[in-house]
C-alpha positions in Angstrom: 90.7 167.9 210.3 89.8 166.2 206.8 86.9 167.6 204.7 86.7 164.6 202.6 83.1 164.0 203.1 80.8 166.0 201.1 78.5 167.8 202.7 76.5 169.7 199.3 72.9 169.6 199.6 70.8 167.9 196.8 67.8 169.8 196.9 66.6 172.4 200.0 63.1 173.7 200.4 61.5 177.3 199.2 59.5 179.0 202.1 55.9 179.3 201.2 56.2 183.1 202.3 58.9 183.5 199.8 57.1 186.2 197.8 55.6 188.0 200.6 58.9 188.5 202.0 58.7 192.3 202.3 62.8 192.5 201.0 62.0 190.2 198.0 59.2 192.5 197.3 61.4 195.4 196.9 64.0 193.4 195.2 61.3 192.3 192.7 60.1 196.0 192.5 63.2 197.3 192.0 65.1 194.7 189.6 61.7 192.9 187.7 62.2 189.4 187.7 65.3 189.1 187.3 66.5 190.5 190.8 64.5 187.0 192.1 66.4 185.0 189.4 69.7 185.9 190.2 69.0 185.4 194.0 67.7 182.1 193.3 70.3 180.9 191.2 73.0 182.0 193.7 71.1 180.0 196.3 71.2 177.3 194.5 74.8 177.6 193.6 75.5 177.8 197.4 73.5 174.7 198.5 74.7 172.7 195.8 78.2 173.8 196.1 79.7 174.2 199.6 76.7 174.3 200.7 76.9 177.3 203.1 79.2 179.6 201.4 80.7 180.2 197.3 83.3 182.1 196.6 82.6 185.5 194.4 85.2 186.4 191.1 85.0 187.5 187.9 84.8 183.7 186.8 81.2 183.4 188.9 80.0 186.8 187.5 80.6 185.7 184.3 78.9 182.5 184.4 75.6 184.2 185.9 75.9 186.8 183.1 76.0 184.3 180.3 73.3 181.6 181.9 70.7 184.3 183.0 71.5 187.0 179.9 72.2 190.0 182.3 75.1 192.2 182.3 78.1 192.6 184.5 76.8 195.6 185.7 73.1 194.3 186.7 74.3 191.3 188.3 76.6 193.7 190.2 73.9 196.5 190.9 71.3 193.6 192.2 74.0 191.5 194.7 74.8 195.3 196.0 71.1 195.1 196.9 71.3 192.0 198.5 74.4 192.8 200.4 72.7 195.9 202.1 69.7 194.1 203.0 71.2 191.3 204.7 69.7 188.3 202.1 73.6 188.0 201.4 76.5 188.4 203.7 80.3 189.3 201.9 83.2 188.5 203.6 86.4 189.8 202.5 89.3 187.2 203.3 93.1 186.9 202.9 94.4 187.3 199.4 97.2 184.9 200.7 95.3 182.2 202.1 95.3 178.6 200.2 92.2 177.6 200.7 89.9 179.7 198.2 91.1 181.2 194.5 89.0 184.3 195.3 89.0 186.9 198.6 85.7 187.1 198.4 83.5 184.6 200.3 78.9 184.8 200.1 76.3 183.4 202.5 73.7 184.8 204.9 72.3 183.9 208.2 69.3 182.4 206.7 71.8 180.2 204.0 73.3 178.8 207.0 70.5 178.4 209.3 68.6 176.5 206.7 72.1 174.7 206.0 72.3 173.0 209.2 68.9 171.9 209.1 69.4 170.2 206.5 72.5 168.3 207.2 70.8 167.6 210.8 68.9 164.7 208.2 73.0 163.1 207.6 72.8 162.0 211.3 76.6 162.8 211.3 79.0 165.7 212.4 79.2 168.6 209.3 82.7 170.5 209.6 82.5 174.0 208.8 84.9 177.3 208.7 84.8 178.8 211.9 85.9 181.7 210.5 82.9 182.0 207.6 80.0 180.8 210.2 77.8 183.6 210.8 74.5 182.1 213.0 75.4 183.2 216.3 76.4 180.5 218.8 72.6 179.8 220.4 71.2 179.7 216.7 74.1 176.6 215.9 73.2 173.2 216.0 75.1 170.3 218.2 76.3 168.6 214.7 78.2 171.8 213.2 81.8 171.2 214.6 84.2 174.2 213.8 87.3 173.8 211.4 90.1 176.3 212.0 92.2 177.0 208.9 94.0 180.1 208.5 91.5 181.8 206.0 91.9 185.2 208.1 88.9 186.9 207.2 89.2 191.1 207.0 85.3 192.2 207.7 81.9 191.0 206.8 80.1 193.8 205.0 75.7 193.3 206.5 73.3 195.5 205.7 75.1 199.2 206.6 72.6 200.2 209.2 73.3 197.1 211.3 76.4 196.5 213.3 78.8 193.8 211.6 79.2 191.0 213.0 82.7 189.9 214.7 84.6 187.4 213.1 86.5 186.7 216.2 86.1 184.2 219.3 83.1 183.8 221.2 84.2 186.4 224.2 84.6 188.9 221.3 81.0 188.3 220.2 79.9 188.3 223.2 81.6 191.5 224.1 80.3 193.6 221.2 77.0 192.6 221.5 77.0 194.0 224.8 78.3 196.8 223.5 76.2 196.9 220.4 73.2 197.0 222.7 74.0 199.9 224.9 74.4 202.1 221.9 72.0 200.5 219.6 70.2 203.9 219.2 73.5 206.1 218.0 73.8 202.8 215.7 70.3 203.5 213.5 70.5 206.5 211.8 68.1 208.7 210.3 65.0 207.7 213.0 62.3 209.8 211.3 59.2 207.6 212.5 58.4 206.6 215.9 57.8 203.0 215.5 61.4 201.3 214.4 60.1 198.7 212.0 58.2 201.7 210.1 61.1 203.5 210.0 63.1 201.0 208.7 60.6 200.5 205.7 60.4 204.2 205.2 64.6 204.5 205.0 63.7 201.7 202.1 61.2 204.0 200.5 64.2 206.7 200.4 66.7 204.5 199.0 63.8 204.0 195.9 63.5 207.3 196.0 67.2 208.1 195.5 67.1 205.6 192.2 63.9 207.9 191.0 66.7 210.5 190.7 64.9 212.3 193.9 67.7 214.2 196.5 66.1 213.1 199.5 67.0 217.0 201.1 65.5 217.7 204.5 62.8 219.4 203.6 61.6 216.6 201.1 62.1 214.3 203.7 60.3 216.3 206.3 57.6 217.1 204.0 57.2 213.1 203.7 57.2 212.4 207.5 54.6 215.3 207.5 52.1 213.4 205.2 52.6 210.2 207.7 52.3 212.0 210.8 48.5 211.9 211.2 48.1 208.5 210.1 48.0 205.5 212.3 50.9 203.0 212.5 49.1 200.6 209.7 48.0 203.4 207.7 51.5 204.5 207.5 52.7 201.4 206.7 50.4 201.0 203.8 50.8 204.1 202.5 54.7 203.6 202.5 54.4 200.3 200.9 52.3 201.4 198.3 54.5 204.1 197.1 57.9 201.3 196.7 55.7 198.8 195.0 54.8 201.7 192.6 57.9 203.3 192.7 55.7 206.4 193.6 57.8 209.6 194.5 55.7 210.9 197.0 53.1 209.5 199.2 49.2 208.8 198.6 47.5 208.1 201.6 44.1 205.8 200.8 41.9 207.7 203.4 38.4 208.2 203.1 37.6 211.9 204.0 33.9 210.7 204.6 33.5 207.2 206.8 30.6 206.9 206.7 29.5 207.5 203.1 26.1 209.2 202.0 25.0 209.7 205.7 23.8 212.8 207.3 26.2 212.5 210.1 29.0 212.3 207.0 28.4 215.2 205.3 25.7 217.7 207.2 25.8 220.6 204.8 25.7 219.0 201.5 22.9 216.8 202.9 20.7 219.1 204.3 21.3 222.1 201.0 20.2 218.8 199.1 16.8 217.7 200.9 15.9 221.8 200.8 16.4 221.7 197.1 14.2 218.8 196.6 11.3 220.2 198.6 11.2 223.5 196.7 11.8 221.6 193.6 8.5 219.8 194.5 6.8 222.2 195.8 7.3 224.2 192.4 6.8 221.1 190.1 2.8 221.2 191.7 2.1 224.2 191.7 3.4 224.1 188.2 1.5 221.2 187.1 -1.2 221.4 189.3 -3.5 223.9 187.0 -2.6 221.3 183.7 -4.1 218.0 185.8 -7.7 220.1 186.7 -8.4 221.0 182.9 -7.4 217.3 182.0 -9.8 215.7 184.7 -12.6 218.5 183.5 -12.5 216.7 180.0 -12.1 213.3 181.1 -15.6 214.6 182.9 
């Protein structure tokens, strides 16, 4: 099939949530500002390019090294970040294959699902590799027609907690998704915290903790877990949170020991000690004073 056409996109939109995005967050927490440049820039290199894929080499790295001022080894360090929390995808494909100079192919779900959407405005079919389409199946649109060119794609490296998704035919999908859900709990290591999403944010709050220069032994860990085990589920969130946007080693849980401040109910001994020292203080203070105001009102007399 011919790929003549060109199916780059001119402009695509920014989500107004962008920055609230808890993984750009962290990026941002982790890399400054220019962990969100260099993610920006590749996505506009992707949409403006192939439009749902670009090819990684040394040329690429080069190029972002030189336009944004970072070094190799940043712009290396941040697109590792990236990889493991799913914002990019990296496939590996055949050295031998014709159709790209590098083995090394990035997108992401979220490239391609906004990709489609897009080209859904062209009115037209879009031709795509097969073999570098990662939205599953129910996620594709009706205009996205499969091209199969013998790319041969080795493995797609997600986020490394996640299962990777097959490169294969639909009945392979199919099949180890099944089987991805029967053992999706062997499949998420490390499940420290009851609730699954709060887990997830608290193996984040490790990795941080492992760039602090922190070990992360089990007693650190379980030490942490203690500090969020009487805390409810938001509390805990907040609390974890807090401690990656501040790149805090340890936890600091914003919980008011009184509730209801200043009130009897609050704080019973303190309260009470402090009306009882009042009352003898007044008490003393007349009978002080007392003898000092009947001479004054004798004169005034």
């Amino acid at each position: 099939m011919s790929r003549s056409k060109e199916d780059s996109l001119k402009w695509f939109p920014l989500d107004v949530t962008f920055f609230s995005n808890r993984k750009v967050k962290i990026l941002k927490s982790r890399y400054g500002t220019d962990g969100i440049t260099l993610y920006l820039y590749l996505l506009c290199e992707i949409y403006g390019g192939k439009g749902y894929f670009i090819e990684l080499d040394e040329d690429l790295i080069y190029l972002m090294s030189d336009d944004l001022n970072m070094s190799d080894e940043k712009i290396r360090q941040i697109l590792k970040f990236l990889y493991e929390r799913s914002l990019l995808v990296q496939i590996q494909v055949d050295k031998s294959s014709t159709l790209f100079t590098s083995d090394t192919i990035i997108t992401a779900e979220g490239i391609q699902e906004q990709y489609q959407m897009s080209t859904k405005l062209l009115k037209r079919d879009v031709e795509i590799y097969q073999e570098l389409w990662v939205l599953p199946e129910d996620k594709t649109l009706n205009h996205i027609k499969f091209v199969h060119d013998d790319i041969n794609p080795r493995k797609k490296d997600i986020n490394p907690r996640k299962k990777t998704i097959n490169t294969g035919n639909n009945a392979q999908r199919k099949e180890k998704e099944n089987k991805g859900n029967k053992s999706k709990e062997k499949e998420e290591p490390g499940a420290f915290l009851k609730d699954p999403s709060i887990n997830i944010l608290f193996l984040e709050y490790l990795d941080i903790r492992k760039d602090l220069g922190c070990s992360n032994s089990d007693r650190e860990v379980e030490i942490l877990t203690n500090k969020l085990s009487d805390l409810t589920n938001e509390q805990q969130k907040q609390t974890i949170e807090d401690s990656i946007l501040n790149r805090w080693k340890g936890f600091f849980p914003k919980i008011s020991k009184y509730p209801n401040k200043k009130s009897k109910e609050a704080m019973p001994e303190m309260t009470d000690s402090r009306v009882q020292a009042y009352k003898d203080m007044e008490v003393q203070f007349t009978e002080d004073l007392w003898p000092e105001l009947e001479n004054t009102e004798d004169e005034a007399k």
